[in-house]
C-alpha positions as CSV (number, residue, x, y, z in Angstrom):
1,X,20.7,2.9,19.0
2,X,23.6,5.6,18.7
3,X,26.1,4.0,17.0
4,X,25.2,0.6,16.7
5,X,25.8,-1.1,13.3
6,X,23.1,-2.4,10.9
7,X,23.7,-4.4,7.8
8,X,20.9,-2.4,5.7
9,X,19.8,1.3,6.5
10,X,16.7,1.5,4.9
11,X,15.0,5.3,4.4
12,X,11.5,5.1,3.4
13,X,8.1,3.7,5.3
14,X,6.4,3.0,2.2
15,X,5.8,-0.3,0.1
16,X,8.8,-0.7,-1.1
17,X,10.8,0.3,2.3
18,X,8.7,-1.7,5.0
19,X,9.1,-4.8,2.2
20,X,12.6,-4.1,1.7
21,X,12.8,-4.6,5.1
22,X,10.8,-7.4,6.1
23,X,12.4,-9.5,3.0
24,X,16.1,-8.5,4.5
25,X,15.6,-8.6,8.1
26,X,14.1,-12.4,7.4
27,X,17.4,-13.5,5.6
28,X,19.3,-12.7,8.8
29,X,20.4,-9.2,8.0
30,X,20.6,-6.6,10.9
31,X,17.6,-3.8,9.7
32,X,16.9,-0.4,10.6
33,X,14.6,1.8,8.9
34,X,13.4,5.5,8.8
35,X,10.3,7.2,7.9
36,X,10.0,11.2,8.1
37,X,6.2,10.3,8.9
38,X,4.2,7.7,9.3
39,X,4.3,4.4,7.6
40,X,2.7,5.3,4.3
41,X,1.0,8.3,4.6
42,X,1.9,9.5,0.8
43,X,2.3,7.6,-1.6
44,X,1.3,4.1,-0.6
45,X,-2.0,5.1,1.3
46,X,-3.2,7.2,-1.8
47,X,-3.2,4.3,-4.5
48,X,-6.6,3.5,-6.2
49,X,-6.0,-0.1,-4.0
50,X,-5.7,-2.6,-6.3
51,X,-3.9,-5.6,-7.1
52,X,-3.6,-6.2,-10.7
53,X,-1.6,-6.4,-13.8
54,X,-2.3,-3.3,-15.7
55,X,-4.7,-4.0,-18.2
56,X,-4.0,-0.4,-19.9
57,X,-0.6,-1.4,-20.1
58,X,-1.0,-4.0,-22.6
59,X,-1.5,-0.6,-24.8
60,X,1.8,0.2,-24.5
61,X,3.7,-3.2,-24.6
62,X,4.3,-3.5,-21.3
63,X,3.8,-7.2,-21.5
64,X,7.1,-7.8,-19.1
65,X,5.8,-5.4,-16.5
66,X,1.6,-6.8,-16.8
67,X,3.3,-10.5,-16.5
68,X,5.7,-10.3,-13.6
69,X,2.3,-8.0,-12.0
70,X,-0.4,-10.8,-12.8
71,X,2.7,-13.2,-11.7
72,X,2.2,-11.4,-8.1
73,X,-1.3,-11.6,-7.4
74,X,-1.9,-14.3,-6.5
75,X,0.9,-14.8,-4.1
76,X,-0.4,-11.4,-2.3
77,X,-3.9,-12.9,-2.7
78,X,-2.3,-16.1,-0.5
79,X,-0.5,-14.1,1.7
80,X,-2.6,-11.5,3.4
81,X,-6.0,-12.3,2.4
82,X,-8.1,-10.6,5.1
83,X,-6.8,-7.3,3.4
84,X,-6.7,-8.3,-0.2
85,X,-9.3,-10.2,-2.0
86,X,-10.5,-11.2,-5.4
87,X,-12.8,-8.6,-7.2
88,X,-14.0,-8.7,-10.5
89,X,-14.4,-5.7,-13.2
90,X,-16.6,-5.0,-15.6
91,X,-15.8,-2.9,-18.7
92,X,-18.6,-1.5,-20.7
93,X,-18.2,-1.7,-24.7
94,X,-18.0,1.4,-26.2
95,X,-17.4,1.4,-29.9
96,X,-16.3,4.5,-30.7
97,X,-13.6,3.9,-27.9
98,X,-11.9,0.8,-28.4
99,X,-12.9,-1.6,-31.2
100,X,-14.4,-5.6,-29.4
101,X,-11.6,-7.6,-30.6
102,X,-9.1,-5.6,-29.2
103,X,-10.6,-5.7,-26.1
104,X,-10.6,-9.7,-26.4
105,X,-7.3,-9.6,-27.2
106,X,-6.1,-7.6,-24.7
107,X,-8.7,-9.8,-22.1
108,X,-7.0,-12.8,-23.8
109,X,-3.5,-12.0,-23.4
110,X,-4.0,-10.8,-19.7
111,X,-6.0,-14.2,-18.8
112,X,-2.8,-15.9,-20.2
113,X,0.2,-14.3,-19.3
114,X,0.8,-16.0,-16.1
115,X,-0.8,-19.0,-14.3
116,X,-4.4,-18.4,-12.6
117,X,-5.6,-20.3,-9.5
118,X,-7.8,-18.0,-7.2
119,X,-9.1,-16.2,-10.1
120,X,-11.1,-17.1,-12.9
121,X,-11.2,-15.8,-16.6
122,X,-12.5,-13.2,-18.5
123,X,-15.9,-13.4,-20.4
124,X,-18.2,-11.4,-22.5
125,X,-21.6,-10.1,-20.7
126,X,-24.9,-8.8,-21.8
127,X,-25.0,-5.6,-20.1
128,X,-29.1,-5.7,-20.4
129,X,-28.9,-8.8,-18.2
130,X,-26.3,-8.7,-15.6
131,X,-26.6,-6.8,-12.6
132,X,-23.8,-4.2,-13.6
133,X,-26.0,-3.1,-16.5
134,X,-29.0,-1.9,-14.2
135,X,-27.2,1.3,-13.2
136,X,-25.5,2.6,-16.7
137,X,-27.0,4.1,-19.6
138,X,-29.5,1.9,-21.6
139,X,-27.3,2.6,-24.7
140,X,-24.8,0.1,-23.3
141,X,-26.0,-3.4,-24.5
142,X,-22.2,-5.3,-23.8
143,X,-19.2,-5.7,-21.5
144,X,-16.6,-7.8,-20.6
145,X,-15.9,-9.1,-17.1
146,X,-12.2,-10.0,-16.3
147,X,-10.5,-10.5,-12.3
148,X,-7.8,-8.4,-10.1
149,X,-7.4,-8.1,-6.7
150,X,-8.6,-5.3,-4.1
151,X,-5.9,-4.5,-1.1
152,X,-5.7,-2.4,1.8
153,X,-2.9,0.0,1.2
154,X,-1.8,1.6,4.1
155,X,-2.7,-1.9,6.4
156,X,-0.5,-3.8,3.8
157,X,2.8,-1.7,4.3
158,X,2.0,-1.7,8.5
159,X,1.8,-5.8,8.1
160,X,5.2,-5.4,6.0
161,X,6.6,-3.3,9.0
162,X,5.3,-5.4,11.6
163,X,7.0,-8.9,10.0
164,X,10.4,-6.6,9.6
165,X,9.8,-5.7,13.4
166,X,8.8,-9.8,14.6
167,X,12.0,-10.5,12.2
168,X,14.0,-8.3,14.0
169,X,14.2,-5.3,12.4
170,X,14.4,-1.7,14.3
171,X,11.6,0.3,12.5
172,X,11.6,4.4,13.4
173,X,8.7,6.0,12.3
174,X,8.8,10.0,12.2
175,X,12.2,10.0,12.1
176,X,14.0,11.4,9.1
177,X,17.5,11.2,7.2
178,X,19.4,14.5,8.3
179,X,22.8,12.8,6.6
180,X,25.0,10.2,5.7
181,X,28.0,9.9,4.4
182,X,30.7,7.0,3.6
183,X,33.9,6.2,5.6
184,X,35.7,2.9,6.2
185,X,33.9,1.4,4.5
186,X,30.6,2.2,5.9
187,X,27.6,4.4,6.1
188,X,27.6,7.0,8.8
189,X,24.4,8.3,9.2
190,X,22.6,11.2,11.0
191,X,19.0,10.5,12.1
192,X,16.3,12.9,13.7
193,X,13.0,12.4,15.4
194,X,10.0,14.8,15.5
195,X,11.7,16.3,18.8
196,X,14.9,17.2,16.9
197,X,16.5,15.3,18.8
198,X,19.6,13.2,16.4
199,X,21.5,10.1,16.8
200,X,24.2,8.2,14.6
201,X,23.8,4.9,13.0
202,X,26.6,3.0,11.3
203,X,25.4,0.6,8.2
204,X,27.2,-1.2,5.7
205,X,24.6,-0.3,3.4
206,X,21.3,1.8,2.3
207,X,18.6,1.3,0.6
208,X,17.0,4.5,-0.9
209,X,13.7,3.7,-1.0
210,X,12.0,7.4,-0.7
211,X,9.4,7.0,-3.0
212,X,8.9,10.3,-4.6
213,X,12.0,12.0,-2.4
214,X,14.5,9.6,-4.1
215,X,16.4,11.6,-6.2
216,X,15.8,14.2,-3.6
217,X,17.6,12.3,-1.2
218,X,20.2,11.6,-3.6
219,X,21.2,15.0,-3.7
220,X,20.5,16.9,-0.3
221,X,21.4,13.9,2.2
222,X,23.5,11.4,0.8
223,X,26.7,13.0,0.7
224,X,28.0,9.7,-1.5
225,X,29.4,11.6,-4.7
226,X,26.9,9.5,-6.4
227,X,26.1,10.3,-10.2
228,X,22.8,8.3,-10.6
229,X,22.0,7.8,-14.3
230,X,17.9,7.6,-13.2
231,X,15.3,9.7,-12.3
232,X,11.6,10.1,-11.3
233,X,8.9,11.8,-13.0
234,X,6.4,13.2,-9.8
235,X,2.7,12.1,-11.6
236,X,-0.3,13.2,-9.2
237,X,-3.2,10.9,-9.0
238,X,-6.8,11.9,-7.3
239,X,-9.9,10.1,-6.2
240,X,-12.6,10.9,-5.0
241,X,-15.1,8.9,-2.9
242,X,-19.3,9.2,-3.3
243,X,-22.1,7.4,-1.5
244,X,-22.7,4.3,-3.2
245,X,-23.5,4.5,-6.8
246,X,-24.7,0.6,-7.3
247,X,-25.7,-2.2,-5.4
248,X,-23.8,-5.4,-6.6
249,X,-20.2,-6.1,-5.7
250,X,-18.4,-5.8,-9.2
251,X,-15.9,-2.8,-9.9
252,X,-16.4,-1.1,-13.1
253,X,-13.3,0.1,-15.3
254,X,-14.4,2.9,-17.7
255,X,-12.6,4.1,-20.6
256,X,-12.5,7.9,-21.5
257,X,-12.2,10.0,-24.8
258,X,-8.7,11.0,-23.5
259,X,-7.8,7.0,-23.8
260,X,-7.2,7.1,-19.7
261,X,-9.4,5.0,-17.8
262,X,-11.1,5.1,-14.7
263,X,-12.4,2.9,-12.1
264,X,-15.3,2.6,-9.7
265,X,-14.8,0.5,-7.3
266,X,-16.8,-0.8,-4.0
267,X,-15.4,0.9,-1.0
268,X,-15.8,0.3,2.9
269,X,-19.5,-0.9,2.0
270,X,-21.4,2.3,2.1
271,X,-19.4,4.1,-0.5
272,X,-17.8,4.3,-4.4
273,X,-14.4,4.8,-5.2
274,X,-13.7,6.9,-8.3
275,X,-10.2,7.5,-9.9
276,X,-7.6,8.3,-11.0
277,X,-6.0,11.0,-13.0
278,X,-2.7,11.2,-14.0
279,X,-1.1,14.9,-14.1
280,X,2.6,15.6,-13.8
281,X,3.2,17.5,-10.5
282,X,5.9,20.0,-9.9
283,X,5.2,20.9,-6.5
284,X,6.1,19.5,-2.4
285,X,5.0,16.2,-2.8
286,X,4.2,15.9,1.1
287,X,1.5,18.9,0.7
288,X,-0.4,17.5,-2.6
289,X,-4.4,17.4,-3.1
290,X,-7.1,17.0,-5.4
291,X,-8.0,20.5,-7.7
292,X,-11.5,21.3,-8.6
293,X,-10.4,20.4,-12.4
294,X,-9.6,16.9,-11.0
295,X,-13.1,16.3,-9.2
296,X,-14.7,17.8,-12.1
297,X,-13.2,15.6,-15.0
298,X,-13.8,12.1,-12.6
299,X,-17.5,13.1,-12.3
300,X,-17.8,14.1,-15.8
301,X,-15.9,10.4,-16.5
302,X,-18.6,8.7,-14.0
303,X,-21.6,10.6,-15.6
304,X,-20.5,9.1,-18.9
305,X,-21.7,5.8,-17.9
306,X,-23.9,6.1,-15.0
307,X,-27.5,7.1,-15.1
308,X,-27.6,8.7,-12.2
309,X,-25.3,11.8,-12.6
310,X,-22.8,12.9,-9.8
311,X,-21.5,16.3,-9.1
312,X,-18.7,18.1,-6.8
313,X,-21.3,18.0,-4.0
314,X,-21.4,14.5,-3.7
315,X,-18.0,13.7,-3.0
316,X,-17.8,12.9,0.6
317,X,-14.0,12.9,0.4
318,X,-10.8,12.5,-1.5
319,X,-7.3,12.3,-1.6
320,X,-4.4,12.9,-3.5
321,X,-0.7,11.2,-3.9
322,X,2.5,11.4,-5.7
323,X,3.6,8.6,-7.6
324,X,7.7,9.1,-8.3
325,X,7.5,7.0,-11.4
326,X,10.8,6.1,-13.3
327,X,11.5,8.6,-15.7
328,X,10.8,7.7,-19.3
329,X,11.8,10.4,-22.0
330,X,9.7,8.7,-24.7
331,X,6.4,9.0,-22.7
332,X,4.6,11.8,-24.3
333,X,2.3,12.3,-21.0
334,X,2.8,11.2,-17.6
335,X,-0.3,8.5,-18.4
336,X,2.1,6.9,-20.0
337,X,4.8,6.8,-18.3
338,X,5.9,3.2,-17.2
339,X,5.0,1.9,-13.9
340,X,7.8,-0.7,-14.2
341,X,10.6,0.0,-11.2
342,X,14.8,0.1,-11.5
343,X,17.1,-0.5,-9.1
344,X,20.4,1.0,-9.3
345,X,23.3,-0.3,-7.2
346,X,26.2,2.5,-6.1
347,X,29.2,0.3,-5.1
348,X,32.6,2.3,-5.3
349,X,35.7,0.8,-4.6
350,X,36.0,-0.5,-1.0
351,X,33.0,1.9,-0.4
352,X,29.7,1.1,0.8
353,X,26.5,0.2,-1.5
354,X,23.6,2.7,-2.0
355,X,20.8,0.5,-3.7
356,X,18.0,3.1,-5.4
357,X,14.8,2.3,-6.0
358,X,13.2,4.3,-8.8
359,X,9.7,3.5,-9.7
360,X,7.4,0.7,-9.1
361,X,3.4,0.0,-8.3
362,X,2.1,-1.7,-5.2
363,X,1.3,-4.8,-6.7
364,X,4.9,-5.8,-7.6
365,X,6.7,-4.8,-4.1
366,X,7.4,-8.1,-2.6
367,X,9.5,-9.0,-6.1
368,X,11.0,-5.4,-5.9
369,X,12.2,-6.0,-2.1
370,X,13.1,-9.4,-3.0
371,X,15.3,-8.3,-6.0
372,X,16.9,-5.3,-3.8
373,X,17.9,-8.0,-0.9
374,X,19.3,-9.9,-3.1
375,X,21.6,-7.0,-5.0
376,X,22.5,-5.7,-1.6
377,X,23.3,-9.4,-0.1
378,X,25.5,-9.7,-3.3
379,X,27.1,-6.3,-2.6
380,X,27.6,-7.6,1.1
381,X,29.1,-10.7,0.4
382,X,26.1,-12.2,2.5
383,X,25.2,-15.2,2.2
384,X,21.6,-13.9,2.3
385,X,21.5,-13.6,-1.1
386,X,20.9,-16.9,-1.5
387,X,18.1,-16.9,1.4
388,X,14.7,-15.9,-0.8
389,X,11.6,-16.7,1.8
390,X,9.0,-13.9,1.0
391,X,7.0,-15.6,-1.6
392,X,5.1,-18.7,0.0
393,X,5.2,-16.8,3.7
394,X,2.1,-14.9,4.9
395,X,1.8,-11.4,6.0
396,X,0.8,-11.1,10.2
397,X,-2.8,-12.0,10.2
398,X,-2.2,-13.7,7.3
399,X,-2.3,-17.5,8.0
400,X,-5.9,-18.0,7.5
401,X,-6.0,-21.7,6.3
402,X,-6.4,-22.1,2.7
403,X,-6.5,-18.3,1.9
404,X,-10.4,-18.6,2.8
405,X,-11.7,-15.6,4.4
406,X,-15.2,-16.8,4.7
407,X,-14.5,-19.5,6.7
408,X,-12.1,-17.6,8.8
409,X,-14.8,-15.3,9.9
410,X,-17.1,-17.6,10.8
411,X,-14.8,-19.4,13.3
412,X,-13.9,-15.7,14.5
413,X,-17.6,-14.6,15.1
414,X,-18.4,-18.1,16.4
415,X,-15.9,-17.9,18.9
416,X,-16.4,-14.1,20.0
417,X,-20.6,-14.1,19.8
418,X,-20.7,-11.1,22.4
419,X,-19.2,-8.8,19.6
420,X,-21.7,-7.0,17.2
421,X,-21.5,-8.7,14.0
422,X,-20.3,-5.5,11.6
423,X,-17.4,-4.9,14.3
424,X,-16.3,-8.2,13.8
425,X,-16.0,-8.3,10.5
426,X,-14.2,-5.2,10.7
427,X,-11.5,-6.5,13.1
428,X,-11.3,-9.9,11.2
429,X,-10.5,-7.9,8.4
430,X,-8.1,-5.5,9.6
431,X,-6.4,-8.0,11.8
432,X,-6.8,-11.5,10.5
433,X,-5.7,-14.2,12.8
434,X,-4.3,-11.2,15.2
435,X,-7.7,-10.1,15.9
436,X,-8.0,-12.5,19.0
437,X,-4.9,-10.7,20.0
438,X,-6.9,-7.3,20.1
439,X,-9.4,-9.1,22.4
440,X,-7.3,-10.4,24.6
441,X,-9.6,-11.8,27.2
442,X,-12.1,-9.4,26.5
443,X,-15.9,-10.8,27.0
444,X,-17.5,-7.8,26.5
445,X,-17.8,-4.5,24.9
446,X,-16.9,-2.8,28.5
447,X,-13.8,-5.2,28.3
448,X,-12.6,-3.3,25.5
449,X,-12.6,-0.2,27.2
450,X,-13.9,3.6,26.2
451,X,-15.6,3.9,23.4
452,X,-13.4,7.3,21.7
453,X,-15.9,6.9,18.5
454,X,-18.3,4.5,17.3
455,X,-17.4,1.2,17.3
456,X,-13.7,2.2,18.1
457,X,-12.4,1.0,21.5
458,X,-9.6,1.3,23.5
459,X,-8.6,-1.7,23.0
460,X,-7.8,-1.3,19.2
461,X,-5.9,2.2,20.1
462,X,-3.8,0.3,22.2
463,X,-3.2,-2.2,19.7
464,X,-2.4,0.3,16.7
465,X,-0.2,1.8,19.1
466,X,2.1,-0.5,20.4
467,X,2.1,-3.2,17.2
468,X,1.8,-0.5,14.5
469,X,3.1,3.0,15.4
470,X,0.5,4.4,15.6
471,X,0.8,7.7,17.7
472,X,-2.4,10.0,16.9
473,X,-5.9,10.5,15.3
474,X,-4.7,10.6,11.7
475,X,-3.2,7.7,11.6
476,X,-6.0,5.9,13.3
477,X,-8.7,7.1,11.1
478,X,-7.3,7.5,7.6
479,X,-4.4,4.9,7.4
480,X,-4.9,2.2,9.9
481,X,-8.2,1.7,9.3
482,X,-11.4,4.3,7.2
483,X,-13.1,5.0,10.1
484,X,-13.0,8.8,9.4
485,X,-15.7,8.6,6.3
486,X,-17.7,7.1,8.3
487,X,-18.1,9.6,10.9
488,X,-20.8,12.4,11.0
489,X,-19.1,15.4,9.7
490,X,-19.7,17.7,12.8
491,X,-18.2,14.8,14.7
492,X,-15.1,14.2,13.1
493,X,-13.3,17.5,15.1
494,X,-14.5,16.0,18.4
495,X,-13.4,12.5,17.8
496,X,-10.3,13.9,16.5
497,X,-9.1,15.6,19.7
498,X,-10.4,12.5,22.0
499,X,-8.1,10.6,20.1
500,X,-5.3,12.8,20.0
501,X,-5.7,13.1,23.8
502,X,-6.0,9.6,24.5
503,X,-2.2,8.8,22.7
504,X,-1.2,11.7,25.0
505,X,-2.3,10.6,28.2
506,X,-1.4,7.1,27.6
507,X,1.6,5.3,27.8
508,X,3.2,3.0,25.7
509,X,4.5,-0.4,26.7
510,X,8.2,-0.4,27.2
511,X,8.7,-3.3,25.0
512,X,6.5,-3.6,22.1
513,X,4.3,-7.0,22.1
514,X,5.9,-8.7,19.0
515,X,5.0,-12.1,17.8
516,X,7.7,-14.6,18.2
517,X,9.0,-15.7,14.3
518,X,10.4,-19.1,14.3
519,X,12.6,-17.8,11.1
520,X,14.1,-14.4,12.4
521,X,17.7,-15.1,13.2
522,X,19.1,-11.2,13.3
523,X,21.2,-9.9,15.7
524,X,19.7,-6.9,15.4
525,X,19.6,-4.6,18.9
526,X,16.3,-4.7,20.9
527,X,13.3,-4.2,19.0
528,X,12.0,-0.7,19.3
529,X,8.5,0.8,18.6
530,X,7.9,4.6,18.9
């Protein structure tokens, strides 16, 4: 790659990046894109994984931001739905809290602010007759029900990566921006992997999209005599994650004395999901985690509600992220603070563009790549601009027929009866259609290979490793899939350097074993996985 020439640089293996990506490299534009890590391990695996509109932010008249969101569900619902999937909510009344008619209203207005076909309305419930009122205090007699969406995080920005790859884009995972700067016309950048070891690239373009790091970027590695007008705000939010706290499959969204809410949510089966906060944060964003104050004030938030009260020792695990929200100087506390994106277009005289991405929230990334493509393909003079493609197209694994899971896995166990029933709904809903590539010809559990922890085969490594960079136990366990919360704690050590020893013993493919896309027309150099 040293030297070669790519239409868009883009810096950033988050949400926003791997979909900046994917959209661009689909419209014929020559991609290559760098991650410091791995493909979202901050921000965008640490997200309370939903896909919604916002209720909350009805509060605050964010009625463009909730639309354009609720506007977006669905077509994520369509396009990847072995990892995202309709869930509804309840929301206990409380009176003292917020009045019933404003929560109609707000239930009202969020029903109606943008067409619904996978999901159905809101409705008010008797909390001393549905199933979501057996575990709460008896002093809750009523509650609404509304829908959103569930996603995979992390899986949804290695799908977007993938499709950039099959599309033809060049994806480098832990390799960082060291520099760039503009000359002729073009960007010259200085990359560097985990080795140290640097190479150039030449772009006509970049697109910033470093999450948290993007002013940071700005002004240590983009030597671009840029005078940005935007910043972020760095806003910290924590979950934790408990055994399971009720049996049924609703989420519940709690509101709090402070006027923040909280969700618990169903999570990988066995467990609960509780968060989040929302607390500025002024340290290293890459070294962030959950305080004792945090835990504390989300089981004080659960034992609100719940009969059954929870305490620090039943948290089996949590995790903390970094939000780089777009700074808003009338937001009196980072709860606040808008989750709405901007993108702000450098393009000096005869220079080349810097696109910046400054905000955002998961559920509105494919219209935030899709508006950055078409800025840069503008900048470019490209006819790509014109070339929008990402909104009826599924994600890899996506192209279950009619967006129905249920049938789906049916065929899949049907068609692969030798594999234990829980393991295949696990690779059906990991992998989608792209599960029978894991299998291979496999016809048997020894087919798959060595066994490195339960229910995770050699097979999978293998695929996680040359499809979706992964390269050790970390990002097996926490990103690519959960299986680390479900391990027995004096295992996870073990299993963690059998893992870590497998990737080193084994050797990648020398060409990675991307699907063929009948609608990538880059020119982009050989595809490369690391």
């Amino acid at each position: 790659m040293q030297g070669n020439l790519y239409d868009v640089l883009v810096v950033g293996g988050g949400v926003n990046g791997t979909g900046i990506a994917r959209d661009a490299a689909g419209r014929g534009l020559s991609v290559i894109l760098c991650e410091k890590d791995d493909l979202a391990s901050h921000t965008s695996s640490s997200s309370t994984k939903l896909i919604h509109g916002g209720l909350r932010y009805l509060e605050y008249g964010e009625y463009r931001l909730v639309r354009k969101a609720l506007q977006e569900r669905e077509v994520l619902l369509r396009a990847a739905p072995h990892i995202m999937w309709p869930l509804r909510f309840v929301m206990p009344h409380m009176p003292n809290l917020r009045p019933a008619w404003m929560i109609r209203a707000g239930l009202f207005l969020y029903d109606h602010l943008a067409r619904r076909e996978l999901l159905p309305g809101s409705r008010g419930i008797d909390m001393r007759r549905h199933p979501a009122g057996a575990p709460l205090i008896d002093s809750i007699k009523r509650g609404f029900v509304y829908s959103d969406g569930w996603v995979d995080d992390a899986r949804l920005v290695a799908l977007n990566a993938v499709d950039a790859q099959e599309h033809g884009a060049v994806v480098k995972t832990r390799t960082r921006l060291v520099s760039a700067h503009r000359s002729e016309g073009l960007w010259f950048a200085t990359l560097a992997d985990n080795d140290g070891v640097t190479f150039e690239v030449r772009a006509r373009s970049i697109a910033n999209a470093a999450g948290p790091w993007v002013s940071d970027l700005l002004k240590d590695s983009l030597n671009s005599n840029t005078h940005t007008r935007h910043t972020v705000r760095l806003v910290k939010g924590s979950h934790i994650v408990t055994r399971r706290l009720f049996e049924h499959d609703h989420a519940y969204i709690f509101q709090n004395p402070d006027k923040r809410i909280i969700f618990a949510i169903p999570y990988e089966h066995d467990y609960t999901l509780i968060g989040t906060t929302d607390l500025e944060y002024h340290g290293d964003a890459s070294k962030v985690a959950i305080s004792p104050e945090e835990t504390a004030y989300l089981c004080d938030s659960i034992n609100r509600y719940f009969k059954k009260h929870i305490s620090p020792a039943d948290v089996c695990w949590t995790y903390a992220g970094v939000r780089g929200l777009l700074e808003d100087e009338n937001a009196e506390n980072a709860s606040a603070v808008t989750r709405d994106y901007l993108l702000e277009l450098d393009t000096p005289a005869n220079e080349a563009p810097l696109l910046s991405v400054f905000g955002g929230k998961i559920t509105t990334f494919r219209k935030l790549a899709e508006e950055a493509v078409d800025k840069l393909g503008e900048a470019l003079q490209s006819p790509a601009r014109s070339k929008t493609w990402t909104e009826g197209a599924p994600l890899p694994g996506g192209d279950i027929a009619n967006a129905d899971f249920a049938v789906f896995l049916a065929s899949f166990k049907q068609r692969n009866r030798w594999l234990p029933g829980e393991l295949a709904h696990r690779y059906a809903r990991a992998y989608g259609t792209r599960a029978q590539k894991l299998l291979g010809d496999a016809s048997s559990l020894t087919d798959l290979g060595e066994a490195l922890a339960p229910d995770l085969y050699e097979a999978e490594l293998r695929y996680m490793r040359d499809n979706e960079w992964a390269t050790c136990a970390d990002d097996v366990l926490w990103r690519r899939s959960k299986l680390g919360l479900h391990l027995e704690p004096g295992s996870l050590d073990d299993v963690i350097r059998r893992i870590d020893g497998w990737f080193a013993s084994s050797k990648p493919e020398a060409e990675p074993r991307a699907e063929s896309s009948a609608s990538a027309t880059s020119s982009t150099p050989a595809r490369t996985v690391v």
